[in-house]
TIZAVEX-157145 format. One line per field, with one value per residue: x negated, y negated, z negated of N, C-alpha, C, O in turn; residue number from 1; residue in three letters. Coordinates in steps of 0.02 Angstrom, whole numbers. Example, Ala and Ser with C-alpha at 12.3 -4.5 7.8 and 13.67 -1.06 7.14 Angstrom:
2
n.X <- [-660;-642]
n.Y <- [284;112]
n.Z <- [-390;-354]
ca.X <- [-615;-684]
ca.Y <- [225;53]
ca.Z <- [-390;-357]
c.X <- [-660;-645]
c.Y <- [165;-2]
c.Z <- [-390;-394]
o.X <- [-712;-670]
o.Y <- [166;-57]
o.Z <- [-423;-402]
resi <- [1;2]
resn <- [ALA;SER]
//
This chain:
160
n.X <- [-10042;-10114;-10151;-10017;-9963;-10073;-10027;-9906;-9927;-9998;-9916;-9841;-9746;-9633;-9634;-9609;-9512;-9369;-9402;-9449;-9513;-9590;-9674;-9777;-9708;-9615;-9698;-9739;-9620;-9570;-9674;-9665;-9505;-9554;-9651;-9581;-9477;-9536;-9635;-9511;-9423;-9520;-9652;-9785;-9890;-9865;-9903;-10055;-10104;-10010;-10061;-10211;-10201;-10140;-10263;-10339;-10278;-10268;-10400;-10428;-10340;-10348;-10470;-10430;-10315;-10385;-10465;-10346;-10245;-10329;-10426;-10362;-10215;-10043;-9948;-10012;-9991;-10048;-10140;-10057;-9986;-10070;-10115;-9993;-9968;-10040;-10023;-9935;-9976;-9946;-9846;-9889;-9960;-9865;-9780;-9731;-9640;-9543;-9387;-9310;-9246;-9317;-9444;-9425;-9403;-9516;-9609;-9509;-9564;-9714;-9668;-9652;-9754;-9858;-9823;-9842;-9979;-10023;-9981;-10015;-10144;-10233;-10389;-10517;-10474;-10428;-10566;-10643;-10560;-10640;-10757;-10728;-10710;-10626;-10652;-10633;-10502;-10445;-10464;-10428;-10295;-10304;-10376;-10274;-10165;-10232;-10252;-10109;-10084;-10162;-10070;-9958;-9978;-10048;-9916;-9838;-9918;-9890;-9750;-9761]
n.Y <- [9185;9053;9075;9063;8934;8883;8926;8861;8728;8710;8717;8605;8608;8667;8774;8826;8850;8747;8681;8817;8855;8731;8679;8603;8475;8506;8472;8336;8256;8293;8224;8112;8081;8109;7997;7877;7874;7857;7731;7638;7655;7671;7595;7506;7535;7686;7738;7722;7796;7944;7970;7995;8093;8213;8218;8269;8358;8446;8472;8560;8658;8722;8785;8931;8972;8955;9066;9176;9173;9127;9012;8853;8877;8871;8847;8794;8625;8515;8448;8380;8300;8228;8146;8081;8011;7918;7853;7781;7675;7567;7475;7395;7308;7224;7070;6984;6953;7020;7110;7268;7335;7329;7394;7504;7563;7563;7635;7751;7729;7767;7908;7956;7900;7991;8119;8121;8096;8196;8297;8301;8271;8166;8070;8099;8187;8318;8350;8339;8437;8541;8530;8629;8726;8673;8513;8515;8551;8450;8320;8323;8268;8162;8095;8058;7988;7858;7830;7803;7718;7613;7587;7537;7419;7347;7339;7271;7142;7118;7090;6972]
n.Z <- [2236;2256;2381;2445;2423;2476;2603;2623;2618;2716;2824;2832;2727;2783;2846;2989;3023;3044;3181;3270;3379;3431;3349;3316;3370;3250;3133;3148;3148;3038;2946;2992;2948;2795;2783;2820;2716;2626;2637;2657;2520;2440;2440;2524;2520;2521;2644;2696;2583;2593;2707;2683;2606;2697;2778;2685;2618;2749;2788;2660;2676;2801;2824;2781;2892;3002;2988;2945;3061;3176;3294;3305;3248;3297;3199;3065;3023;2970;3018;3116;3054;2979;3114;3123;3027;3031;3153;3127;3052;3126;3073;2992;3069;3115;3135;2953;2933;2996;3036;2965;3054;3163;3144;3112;3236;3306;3211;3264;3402;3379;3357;3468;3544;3482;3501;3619;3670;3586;3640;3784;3792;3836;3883;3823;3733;3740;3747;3616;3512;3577;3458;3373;3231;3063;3105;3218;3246;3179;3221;3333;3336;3244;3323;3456;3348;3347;3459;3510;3400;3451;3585;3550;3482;3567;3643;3556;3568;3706;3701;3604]
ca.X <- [-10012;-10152;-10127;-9949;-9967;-10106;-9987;-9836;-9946;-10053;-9870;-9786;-9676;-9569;-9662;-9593;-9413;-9335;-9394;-9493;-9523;-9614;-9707;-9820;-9652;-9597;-9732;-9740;-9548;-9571;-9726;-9624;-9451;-9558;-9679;-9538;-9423;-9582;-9642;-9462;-9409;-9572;-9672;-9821;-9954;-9876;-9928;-10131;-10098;-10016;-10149;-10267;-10174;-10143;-10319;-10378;-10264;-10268;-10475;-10449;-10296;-10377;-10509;-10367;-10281;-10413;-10472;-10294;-10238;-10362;-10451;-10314;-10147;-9966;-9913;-10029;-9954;-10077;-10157;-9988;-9945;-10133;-10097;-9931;-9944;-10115;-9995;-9867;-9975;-9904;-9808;-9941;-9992;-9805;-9768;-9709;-9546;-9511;-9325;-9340;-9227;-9373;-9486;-9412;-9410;-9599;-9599;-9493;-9609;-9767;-9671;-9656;-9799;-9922;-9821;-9869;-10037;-10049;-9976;-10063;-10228;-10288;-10455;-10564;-10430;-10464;-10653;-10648;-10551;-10700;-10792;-10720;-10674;-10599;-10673;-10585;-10405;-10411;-10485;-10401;-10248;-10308;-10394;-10207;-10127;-10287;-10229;-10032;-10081;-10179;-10050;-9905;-10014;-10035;-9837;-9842;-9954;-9874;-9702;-9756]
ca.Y <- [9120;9024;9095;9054;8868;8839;8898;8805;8651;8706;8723;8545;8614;8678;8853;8807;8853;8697;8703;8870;8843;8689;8675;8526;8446;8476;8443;8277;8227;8286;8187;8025;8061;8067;7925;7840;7857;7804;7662;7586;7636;7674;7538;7505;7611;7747;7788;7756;7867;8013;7985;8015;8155;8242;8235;8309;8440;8503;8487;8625;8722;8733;8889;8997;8980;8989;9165;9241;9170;9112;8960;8787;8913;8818;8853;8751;8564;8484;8398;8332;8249;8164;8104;8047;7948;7859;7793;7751;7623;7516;7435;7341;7251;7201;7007;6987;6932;7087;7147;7316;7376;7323;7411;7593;7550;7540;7722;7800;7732;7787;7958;7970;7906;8046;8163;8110;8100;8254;8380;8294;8268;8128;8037;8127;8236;8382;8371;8336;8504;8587;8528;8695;8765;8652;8481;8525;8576;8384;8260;8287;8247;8092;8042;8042;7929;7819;7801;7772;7638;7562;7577;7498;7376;7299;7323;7207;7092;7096;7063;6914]
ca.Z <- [2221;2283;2472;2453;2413;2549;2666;2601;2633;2779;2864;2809;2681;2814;2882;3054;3007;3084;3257;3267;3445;3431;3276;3295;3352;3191;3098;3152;3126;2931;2927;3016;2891;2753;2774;2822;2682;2569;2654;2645;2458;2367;2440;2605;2510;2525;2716;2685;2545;2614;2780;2677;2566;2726;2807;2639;2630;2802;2770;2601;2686;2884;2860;2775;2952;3064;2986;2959;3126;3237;3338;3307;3253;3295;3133;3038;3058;2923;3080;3154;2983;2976;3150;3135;2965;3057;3212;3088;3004;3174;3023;2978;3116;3135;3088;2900;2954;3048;3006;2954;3115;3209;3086;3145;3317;3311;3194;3322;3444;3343;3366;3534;3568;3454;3541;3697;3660;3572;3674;3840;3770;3894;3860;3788;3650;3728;3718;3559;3510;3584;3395;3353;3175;3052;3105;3304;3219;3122;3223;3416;3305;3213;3391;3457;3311;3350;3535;3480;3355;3514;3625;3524;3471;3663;3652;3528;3617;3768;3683;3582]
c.X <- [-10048;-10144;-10074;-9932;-10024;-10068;-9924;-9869;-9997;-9985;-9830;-9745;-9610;-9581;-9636;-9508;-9373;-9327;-9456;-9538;-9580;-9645;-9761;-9759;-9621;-9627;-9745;-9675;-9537;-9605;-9679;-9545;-9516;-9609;-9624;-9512;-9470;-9603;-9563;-9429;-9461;-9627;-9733;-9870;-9948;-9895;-10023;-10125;-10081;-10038;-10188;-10261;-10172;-10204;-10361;-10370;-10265;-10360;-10460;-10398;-10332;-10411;-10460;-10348;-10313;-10438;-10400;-10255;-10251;-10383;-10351;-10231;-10098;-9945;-9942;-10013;-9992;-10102;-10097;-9987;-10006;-10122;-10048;-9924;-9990;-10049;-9941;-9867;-9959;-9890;-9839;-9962;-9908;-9813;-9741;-9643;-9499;-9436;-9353;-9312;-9283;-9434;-9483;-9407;-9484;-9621;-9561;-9544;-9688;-9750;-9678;-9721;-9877;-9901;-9851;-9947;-10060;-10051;-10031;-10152;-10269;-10350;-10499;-10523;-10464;-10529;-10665;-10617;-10595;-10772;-10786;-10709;-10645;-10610;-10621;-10520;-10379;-10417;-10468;-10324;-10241;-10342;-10326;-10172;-10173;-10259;-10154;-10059;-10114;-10133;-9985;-9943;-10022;-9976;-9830;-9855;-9905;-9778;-9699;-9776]
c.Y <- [9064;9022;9074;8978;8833;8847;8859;8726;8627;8693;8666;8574;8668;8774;8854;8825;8807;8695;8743;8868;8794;8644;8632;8479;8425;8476;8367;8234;8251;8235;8114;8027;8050;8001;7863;7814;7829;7765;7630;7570;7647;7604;7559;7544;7664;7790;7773;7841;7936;8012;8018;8096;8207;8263;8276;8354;8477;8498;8555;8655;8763;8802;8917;9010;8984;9052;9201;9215;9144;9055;8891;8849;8860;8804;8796;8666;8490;8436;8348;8278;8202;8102;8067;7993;7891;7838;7760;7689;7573;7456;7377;7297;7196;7125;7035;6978;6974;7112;7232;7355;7377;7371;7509;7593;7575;7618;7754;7800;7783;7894;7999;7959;7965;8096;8166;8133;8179;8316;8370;8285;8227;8126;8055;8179;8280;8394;8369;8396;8559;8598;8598;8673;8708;8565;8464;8532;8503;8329;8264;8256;8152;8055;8009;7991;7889;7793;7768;7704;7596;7557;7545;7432;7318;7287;7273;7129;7075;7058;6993;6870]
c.Z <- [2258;2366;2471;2473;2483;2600;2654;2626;2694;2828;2868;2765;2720;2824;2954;3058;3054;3155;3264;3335;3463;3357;3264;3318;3273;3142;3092;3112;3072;2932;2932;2950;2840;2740;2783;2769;2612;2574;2616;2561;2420;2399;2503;2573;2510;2599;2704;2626;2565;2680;2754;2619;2623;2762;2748;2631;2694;2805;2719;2642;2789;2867;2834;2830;2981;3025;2978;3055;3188;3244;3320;3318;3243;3225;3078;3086;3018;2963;3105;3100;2982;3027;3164;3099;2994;3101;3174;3048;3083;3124;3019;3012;3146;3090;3030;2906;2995;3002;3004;3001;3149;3189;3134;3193;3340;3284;3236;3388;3447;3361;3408;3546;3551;3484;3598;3709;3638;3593;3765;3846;3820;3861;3819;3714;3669;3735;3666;3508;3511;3502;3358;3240;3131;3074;3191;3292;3215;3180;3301;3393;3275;3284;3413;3442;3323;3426;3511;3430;3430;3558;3595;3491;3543;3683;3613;3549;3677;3753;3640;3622]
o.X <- [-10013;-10133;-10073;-9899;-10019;-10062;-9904;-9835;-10022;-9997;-9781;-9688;-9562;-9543;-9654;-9462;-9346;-9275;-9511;-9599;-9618;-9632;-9788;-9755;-9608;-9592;-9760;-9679;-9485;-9573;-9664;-9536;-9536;-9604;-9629;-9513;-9451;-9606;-9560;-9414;-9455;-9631;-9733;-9893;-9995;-9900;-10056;-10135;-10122;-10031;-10210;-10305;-10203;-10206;-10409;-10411;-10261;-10379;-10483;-10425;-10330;-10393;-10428;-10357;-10295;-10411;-10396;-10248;-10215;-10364;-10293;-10200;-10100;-9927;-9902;-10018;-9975;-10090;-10100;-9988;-9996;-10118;-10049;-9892;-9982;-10019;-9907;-9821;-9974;-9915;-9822;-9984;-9905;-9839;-9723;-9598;-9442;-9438;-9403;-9338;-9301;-9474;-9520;-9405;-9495;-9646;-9590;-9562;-9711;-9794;-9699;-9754;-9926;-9945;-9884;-9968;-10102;-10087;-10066;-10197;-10324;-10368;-10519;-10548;-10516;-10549;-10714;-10653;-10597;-10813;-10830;-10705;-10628;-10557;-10588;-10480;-10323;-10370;-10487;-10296;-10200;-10334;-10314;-10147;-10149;-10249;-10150;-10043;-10081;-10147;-9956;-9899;-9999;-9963;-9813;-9820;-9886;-9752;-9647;-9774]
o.Y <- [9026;8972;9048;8961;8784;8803;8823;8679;8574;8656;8670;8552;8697;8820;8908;8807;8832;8703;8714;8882;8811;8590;8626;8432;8371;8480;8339;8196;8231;8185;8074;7979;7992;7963;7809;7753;7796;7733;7606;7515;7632;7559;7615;7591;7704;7850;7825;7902;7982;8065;8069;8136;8257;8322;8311;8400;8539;8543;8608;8709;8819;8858;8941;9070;9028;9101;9257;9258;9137;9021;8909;8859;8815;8750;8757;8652;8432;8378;8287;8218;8141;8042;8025;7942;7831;7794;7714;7657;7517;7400;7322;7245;7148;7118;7094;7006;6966;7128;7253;7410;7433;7382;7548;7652;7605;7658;7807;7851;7819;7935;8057;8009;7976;8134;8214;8176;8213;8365;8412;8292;8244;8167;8016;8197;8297;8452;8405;8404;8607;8643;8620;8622;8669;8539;8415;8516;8485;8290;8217;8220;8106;7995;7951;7951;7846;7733;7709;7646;7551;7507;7521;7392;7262;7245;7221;7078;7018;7013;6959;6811]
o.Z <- [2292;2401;2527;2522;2520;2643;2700;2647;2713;2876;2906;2774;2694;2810;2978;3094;3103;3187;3266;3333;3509;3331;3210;3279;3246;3091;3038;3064;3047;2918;2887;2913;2835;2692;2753;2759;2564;2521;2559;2537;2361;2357;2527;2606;2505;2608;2705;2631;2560;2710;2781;2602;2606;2780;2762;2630;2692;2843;2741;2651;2815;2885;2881;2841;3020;3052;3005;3099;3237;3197;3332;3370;3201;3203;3050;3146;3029;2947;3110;3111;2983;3013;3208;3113;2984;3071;3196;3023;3062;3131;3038;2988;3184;3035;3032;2874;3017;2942;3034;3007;3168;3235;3165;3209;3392;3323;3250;3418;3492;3372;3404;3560;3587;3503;3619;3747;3666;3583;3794;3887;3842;3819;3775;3661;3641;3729;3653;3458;3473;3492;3321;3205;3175;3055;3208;3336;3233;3183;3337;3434;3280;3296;3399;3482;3286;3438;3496;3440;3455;3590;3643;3475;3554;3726;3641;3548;3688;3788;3638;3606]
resi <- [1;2;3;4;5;6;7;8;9;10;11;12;13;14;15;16;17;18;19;20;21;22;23;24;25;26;27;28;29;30;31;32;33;34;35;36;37;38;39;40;41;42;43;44;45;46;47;48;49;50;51;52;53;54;55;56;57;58;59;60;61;62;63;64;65;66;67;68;69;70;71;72;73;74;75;76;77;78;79;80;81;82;83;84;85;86;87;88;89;90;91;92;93;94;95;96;97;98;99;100;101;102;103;104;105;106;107;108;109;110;111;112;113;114;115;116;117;118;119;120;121;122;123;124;125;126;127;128;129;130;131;132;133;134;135;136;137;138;139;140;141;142;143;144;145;146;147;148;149;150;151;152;153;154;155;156;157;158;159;160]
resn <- [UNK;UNK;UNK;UNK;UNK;UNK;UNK;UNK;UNK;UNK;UNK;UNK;UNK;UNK;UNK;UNK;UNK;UNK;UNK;UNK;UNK;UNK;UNK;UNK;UNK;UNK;UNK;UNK;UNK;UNK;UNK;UNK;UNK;UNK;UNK;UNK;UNK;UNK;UNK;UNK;UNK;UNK;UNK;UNK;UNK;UNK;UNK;UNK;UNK;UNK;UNK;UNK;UNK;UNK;UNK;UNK;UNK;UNK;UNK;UNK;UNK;UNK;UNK;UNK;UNK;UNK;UNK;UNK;UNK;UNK;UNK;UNK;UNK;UNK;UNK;UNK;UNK;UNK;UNK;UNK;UNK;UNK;UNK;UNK;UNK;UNK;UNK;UNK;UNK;UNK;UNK;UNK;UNK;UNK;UNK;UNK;UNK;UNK;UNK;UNK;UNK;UNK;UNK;UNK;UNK;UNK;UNK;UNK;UNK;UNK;UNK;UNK;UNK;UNK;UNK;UNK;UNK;UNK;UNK;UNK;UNK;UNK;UNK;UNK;UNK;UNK;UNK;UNK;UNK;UNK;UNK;UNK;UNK;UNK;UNK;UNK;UNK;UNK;UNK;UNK;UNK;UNK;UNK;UNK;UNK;UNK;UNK;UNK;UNK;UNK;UNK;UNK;UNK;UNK;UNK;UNK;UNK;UNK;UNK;UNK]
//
């Protein structure tokens, strides 16, 4: 039961079902619907919150997956979701007066851009990977959403 549930939540909920193929893909685009759909109807705490819900659980669910399947396995997505809800706080730095079209503009952006980041690993990601066992799985991920919030952030800038 216990094994069952860490992977139910080491995997996003999903187990890679959706797009099997690309499984930090879709770990991310759960993470972005649902921070999304709780930012807008449950209210703006809910993305620190599940940031920091996700960096905790993929902290307790991570060694299960690296001993049954190895060094940073696809399957686990607990990382994607840390890094995705971090570029997602974008929101925040948005004026108050932001329409909320503008709002998802900026989360689609946030999505593209952790992709970007995450599968290319400029600037130092992939050295940071090298930290090895669960500490290397979490944190070239949250480096990532750390670059995306900086780089929509200067979009910002450069648009106001």
């Amino acid at each position: 039961m216990l094994k069952r549930l860490n992977y139910l939540v080491g995997t996003g909920f999903t187990m890679g079902k959706i797009l099997p193929k690309a499984p930090g893909t879709e770990g991310s685009l759960v993470a972005l619907l649902v921070g999304s759909v709780l930012f807008f109807y449950v209210g703006w705490w809910m993305l620190p919150l599940l940031f920091f819900a996700s960096v905790f659980a993929g902290i307790v669910t991570a060694p299960g997956f690296l001993i049954e399947y190895g060094e940073d396995p696809g399957i686990f997505v607990m990382d994607e979701w840390a890094g995705q809800l971090l570029s997602m706080h974008i929101v925040f730095l948005l004026p108050e007066s932001t329409e909320n079209l503008i709002s998802i503009y900026f989360l689609i952006g946030s999505f593209i851009g952790f992709r970007f980041f995450d599968i290319l690993k400029p600037l130092g990601i992939k050295k940071s990977e090298a930290l090895g066992h669960v500490t290397g799985v979490m944190i070239d991920d949250i480096i990532a959403g750390i670059y995306t919030l900086i780089t929509l952030f200067l979009i910002i800038l450069a648009v106001l």
